[in-house]
C-alpha positions in Angstrom: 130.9 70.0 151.1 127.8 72.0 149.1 130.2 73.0 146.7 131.0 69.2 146.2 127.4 68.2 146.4 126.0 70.3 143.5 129.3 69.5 141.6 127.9 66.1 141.5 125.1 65.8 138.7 123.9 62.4 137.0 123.2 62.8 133.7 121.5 60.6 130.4 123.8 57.6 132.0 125.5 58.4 134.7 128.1 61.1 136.7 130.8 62.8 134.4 133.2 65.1 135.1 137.0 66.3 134.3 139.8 64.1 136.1 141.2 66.6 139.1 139.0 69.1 138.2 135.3 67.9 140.1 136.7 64.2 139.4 138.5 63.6 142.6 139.2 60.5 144.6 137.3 62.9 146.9 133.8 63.5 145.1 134.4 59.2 144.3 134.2 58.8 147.8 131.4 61.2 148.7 129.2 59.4 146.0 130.2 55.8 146.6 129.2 56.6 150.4 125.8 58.0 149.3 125.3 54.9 147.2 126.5 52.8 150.6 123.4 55.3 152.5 121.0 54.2 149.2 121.9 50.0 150.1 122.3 49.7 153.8 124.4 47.2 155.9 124.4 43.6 154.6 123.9 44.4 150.7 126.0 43.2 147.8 127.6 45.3 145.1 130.3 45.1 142.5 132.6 47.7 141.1 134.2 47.4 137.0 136.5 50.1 135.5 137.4 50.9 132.3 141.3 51.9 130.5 140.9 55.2 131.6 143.2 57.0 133.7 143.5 56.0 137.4 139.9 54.4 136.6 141.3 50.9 138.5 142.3 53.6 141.4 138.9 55.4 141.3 137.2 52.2 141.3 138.9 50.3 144.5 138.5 54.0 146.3 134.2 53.3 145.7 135.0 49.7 146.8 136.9 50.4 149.6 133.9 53.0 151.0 131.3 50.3 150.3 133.2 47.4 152.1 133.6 49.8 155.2 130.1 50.4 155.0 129.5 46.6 155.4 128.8 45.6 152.3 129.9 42.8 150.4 131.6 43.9 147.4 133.7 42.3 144.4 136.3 44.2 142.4 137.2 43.5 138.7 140.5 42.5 138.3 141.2 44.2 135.1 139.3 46.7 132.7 136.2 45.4 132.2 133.0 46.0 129.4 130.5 47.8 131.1 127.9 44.9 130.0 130.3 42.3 131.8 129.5 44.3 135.4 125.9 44.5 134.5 126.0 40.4 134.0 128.0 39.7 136.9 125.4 41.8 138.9 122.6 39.8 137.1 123.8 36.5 137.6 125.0 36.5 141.3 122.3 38.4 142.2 123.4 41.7 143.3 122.1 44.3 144.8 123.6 47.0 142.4 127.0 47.7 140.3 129.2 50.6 139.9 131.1 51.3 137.1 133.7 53.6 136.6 134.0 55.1 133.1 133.3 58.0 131.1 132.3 56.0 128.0 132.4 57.8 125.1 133.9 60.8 126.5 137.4 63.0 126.1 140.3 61.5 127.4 140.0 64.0 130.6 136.8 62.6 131.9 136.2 59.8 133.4 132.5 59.2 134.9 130.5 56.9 137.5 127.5 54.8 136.1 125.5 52.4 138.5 123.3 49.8 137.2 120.4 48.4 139.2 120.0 44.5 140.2 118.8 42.8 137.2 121.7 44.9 135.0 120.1 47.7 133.8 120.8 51.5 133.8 120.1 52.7 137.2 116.2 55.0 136.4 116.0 58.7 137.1 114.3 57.8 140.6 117.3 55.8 141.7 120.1 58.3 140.7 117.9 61.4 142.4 117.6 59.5 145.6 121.8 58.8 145.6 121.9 62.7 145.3 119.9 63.4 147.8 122.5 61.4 149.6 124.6 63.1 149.0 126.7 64.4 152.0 124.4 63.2 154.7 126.6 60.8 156.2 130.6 61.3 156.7 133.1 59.4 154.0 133.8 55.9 155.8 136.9 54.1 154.5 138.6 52.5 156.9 138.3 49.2 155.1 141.8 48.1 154.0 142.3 48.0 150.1 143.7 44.5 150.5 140.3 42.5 152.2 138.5 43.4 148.4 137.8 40.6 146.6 139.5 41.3 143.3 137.6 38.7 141.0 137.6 37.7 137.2 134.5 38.5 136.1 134.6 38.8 132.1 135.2 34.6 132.4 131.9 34.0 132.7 130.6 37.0 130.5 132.3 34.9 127.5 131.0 31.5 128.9 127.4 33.3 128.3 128.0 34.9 124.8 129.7 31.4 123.6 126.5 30.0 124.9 124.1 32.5 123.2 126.2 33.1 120.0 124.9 29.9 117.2 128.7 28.7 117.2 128.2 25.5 115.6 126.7 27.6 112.4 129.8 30.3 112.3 132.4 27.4 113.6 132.7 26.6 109.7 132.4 29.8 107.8 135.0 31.8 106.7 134.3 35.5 106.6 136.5 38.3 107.7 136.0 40.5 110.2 138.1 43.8 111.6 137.5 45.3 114.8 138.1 48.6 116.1 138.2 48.7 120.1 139.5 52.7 120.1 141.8 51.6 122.8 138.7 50.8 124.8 138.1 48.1 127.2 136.1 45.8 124.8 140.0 44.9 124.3 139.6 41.7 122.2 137.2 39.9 124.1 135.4 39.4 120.5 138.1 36.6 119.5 137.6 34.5 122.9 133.9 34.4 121.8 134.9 32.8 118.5 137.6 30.8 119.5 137.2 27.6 117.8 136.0 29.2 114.7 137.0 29.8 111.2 136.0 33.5 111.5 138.9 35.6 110.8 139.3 37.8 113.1 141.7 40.9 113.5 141.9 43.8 116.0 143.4 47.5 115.7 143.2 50.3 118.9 142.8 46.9 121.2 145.7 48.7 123.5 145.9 50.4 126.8 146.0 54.1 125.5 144.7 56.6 128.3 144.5 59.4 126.1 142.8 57.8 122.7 145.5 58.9 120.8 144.3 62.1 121.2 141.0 61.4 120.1 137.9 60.0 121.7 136.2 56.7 121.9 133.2 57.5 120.1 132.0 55.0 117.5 130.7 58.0 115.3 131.7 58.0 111.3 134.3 60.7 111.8 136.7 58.6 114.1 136.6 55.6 112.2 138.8 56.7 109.1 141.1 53.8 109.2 138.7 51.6 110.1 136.6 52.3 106.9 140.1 52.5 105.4 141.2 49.0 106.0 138.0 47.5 105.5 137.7 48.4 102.3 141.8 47.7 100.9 141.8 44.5 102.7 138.4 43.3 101.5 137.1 42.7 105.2 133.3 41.2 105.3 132.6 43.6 108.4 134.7 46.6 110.5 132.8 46.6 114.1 133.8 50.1 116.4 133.4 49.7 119.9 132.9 52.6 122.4 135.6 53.0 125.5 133.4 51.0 127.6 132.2 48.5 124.7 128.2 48.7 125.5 128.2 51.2 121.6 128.4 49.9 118.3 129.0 51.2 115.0 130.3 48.8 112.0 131.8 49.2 108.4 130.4 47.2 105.4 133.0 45.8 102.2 134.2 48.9 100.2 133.9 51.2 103.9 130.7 52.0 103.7 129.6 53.0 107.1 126.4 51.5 109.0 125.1 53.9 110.9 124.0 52.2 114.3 120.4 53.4 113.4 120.8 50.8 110.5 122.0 48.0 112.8 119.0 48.4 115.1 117.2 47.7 112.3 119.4 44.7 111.1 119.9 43.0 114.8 116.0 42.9 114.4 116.0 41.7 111.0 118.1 38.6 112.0 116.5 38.0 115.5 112.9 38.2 113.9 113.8 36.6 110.8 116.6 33.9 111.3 116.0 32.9 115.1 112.3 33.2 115.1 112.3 35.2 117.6 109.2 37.2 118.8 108.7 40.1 120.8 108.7 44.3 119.7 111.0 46.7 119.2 112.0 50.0 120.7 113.6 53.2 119.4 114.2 56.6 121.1 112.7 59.7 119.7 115.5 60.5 117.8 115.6 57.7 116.0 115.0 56.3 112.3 111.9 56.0 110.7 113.1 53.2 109.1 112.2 51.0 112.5 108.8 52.3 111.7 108.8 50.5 108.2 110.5 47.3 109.5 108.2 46.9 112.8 105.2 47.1 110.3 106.7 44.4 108.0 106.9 42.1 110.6 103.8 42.6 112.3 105.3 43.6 115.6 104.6 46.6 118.4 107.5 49.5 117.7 107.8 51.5 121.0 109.7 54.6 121.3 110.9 56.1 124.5 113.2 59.3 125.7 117.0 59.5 124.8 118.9 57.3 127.3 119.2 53.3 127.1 117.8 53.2 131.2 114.0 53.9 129.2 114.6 51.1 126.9 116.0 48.5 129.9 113.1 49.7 131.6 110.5 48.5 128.5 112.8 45.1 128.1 112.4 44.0 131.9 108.4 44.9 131.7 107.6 44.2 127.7 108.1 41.2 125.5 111.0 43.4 123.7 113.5 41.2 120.6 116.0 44.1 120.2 115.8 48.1 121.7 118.9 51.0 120.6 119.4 54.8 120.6 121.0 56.4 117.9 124.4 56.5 119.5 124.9 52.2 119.3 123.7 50.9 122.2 122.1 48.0 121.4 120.1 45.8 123.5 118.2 42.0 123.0 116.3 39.5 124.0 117.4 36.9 126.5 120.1 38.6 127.9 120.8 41.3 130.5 118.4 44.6 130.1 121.2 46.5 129.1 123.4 47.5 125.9 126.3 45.6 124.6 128.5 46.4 121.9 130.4 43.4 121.5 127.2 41.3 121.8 125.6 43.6 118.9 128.5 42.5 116.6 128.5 39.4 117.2 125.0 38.9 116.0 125.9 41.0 112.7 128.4 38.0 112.0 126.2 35.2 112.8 123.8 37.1 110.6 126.5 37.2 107.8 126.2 33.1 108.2 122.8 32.7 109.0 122.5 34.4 105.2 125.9 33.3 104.0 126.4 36.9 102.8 128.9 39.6 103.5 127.5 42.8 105.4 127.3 44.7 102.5 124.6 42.8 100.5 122.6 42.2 103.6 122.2 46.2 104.5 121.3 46.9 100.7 118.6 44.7 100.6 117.4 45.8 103.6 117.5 49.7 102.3 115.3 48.4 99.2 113.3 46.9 101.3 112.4 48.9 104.2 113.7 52.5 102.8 117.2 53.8 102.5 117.1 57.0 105.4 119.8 59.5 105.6 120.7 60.2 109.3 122.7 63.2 110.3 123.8 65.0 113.4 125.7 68.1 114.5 126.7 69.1 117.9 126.8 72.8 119.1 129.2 73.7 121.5 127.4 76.4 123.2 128.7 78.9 126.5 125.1 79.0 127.0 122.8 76.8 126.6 119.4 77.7 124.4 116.5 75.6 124.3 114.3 76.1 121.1 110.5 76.8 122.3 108.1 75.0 120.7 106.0 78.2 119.7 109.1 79.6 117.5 110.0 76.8 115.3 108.9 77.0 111.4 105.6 75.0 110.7 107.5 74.4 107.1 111.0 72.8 106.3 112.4 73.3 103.2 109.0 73.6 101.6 107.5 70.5 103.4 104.5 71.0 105.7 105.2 70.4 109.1 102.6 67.6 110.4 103.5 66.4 113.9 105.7 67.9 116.4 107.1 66.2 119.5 108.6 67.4 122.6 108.6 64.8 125.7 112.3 64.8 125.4 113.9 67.7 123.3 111.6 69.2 120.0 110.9 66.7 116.6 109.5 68.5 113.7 108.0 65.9 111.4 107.1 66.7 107.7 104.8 65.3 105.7 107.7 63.5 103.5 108.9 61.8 106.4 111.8 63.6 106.6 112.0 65.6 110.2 114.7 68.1 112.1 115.4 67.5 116.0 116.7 69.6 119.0 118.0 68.1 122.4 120.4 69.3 125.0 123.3 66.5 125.8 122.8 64.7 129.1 126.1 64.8 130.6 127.7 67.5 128.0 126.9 71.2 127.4 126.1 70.6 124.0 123.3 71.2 121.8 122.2 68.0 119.2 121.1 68.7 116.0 119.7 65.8 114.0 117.9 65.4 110.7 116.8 62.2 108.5 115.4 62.2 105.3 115.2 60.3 101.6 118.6 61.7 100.1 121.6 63.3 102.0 121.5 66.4 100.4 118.5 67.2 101.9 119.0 65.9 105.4 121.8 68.0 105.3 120.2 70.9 104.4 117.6 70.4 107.7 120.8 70.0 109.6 121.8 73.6 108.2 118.7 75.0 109.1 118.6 73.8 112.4 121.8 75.5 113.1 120.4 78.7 111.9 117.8 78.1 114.4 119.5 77.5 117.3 121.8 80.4 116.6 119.1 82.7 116.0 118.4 85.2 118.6 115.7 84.6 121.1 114.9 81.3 120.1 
């Protein structure tokens, strides 16, 4: 059992491990019963899974321990958006959700996130005390798989997004839109949004496919080759990539040009600010473009920036008057709407912005570059049998001939020259990997940072 216990680890946003390796029905159990210990008797709970394999098993195993633990519990009926389990524990008032996915992850993982009662991601306070949990109580689940309440909950997920969504603007307008679910459960939940519509919608990867093809379901410019590839040959208006559990975003602009989600932080502000008149600040992590800086100063509004992880940004959006918060992977999060990322939500809004502007994607993100800055964001991972952490006291106070002037390092190290351009370190949450990113004003030169920081990282005693 104290193998078990230290086998289980929250991470950035949540519990991942390898299927059969540490992810066992098993360790499910031993954490759903901890989470049961963290509730008490009489509490209410749902569980959501994603289109990984046995996720639907893994998750009725976690509902099965919390209904024999006396709590009330509901099961999706089918793979779910992790944002449609954080709204159906919003808006029936739950005590908590569980849901079971690895997100972004290889096909061999598959992971355990639990969001807190208004939606959000569950803090660092509230995972540490499900831990500590952990074990004290022995696995009951005696409850019999048949008494859960299997229920539909993305109905009413789509009711709200029709709602939200300005569907008598788009019902009229004709632009074209591809989207790229990457066989995860975002499925094509898009299209029951904008039923009614002239939008022209198409899907590709919107299949049950438990190994990704082989790939993963990360919305990062790399996977998306036929995306980019389609958008452009078929003269789309806008590609949106969905993670496996559709709370990440990327998109595609006509002639596959790719939008980094960095950008469409900036453009979901843009519109919200701008179009819906809006108010309310913004938030970015430390990692992420300076460009947010530049547009929160145009508009007269507070910018805050928090550590990597979205559960620091829900936190600002449930205490802060907050119009749009992201990290630099695609989650995106707004205003009047759970605390909580949502990919498909996040596209959506790129279209209605398309018709608020009655422009295609493309001419909307160049006038925003001339505008507010056109940034070059890159990032490299390091796959590392050990990990190394650079110290603050060994990093260059110079980077490619530009002065170091600031230097952060509440959540990994930020060097930040006086051009604006900056190089940043930071350990992956819930992978041993290293992150290497770097911005700057043209992409040779952020690629050159991202070169150096390698040599860094690799560098002996560092």
């Amino acid at each position: 059992m104290s193998n078990t216990i230290s086998q289980i680890k929250f991470g950035t946003d949540g519990w991942r491990a390898i299927i059969a390796d540490t992810y066992t029905l098993e360790n499910v159990k031993i954490l759903a019963q901890a989470v049961a210990d963290y509730l008490g008797q009489g509490k209410k709970a749902a569980v959501g899974f994603d289109t990984r394999f046995m996720s639907d098993k893994f998750a009725l195993v976690a509902a099965v321990v919390l209904k024999s633990n006396n709590i009330d519990v509901i099961l999706s009926d089918q793979p779910t958006p992790t944002p449609a389990l954080s709204f159906v524990v919003k808006t029936r008032k739950l005590d908590l959700g569980i849901m079971i996915t690895a997100s972004h992850n290889p096909a061999e993982y598959n992971g355990f996130k639990i969001k807190n009662s208004s939606g959000g991601g569950a803090s660092s306070e509230l995972t540490k005390e499900v831990e500590g949990l952990l074990g004290k109580t022995p696995v009951k689940d005696d409850a019999a798989p048949d008494s859960i309440s299997k229920v539909d909950i993305i109905k009413d997920y789509i009711k709200f997004i029709r709602n939200y969504i300005d569907l008598k603007k788009i019902k009229n307008k004709k632009f074209k839109v591809l989207v790229d679910s990457m066989y995860g459960s975002g499925d094509s939940f898009i299209a029951q949004v904008l039923k009614g519509t002239k939008i022209k919608i198409e899907f590709m990867r919107n299949t049950i496919n438990p190994s990704f093809d082989g790939g993963r379901p990360e919305p990062v410019e790399d996977n998306l080759e036929v995306l980019k590839a389609r958008v452009k040959k078929e003269k789309f208006d806008l590609g949106i990539a969905l993670d496996g559990d559709a709370d990440r975003i990327a998109a595609v602009a006509p002639g596959g040009v790719f939008i980094h989600p960095q950008k469409i932080l900036g453009l979901l502000a843009l519109h919200l600010n701008q179009d819906r008149h809006w108010s309310g600040g913004l938030v970015k992590t430390i990692c992420g473009t300076t460009m947010m800086d530049n547009i929160a100063k145009s508009l007269g509004i507070k910018l805050y920036e928090t550590p990597v992880g979205f559960k620091y940004i829900s936190d600002l959006m449930e205490t802060e008057d907050i119009v749009a918060g992201g990290e630099e992977a695609g989650g995106m999060g707004v205003k009047n709407y759970i605390p909580e990322r949502d990919g498909t939500m996040a596209g959506l809004l790129l279209i209605e912005m398309m018709v608020y502007r009655n422009k295609n994607m493309l001419k909307i993100l160049n006038e925003t570059e001339k505008k507010f800055g056109k940034y070059y964001y890159v990032r490299q991972d390091f796959h590392l049998s050990q990990r190394v952490e650079p110290k603050k006291e060994n990093l260059p106070r110079e980077l490619l001939g530009k002065k170091v002037v600031e230097i952060k390092d509440y959540d990994g190290v930020k060097l930040i020259c006086e051009d604006e351009s900056w190089l940043m370190f930071r350990g992956s949450g819930t992978e041993p990997i290293m992150r290497t990113y770097a911005e700057a004003r043209s992409l040779a030169q952020a690629k050159k940072l991202l070169a150096l920081g390698k040599e860094i990282i690799l560098k002996e005693g560092v």
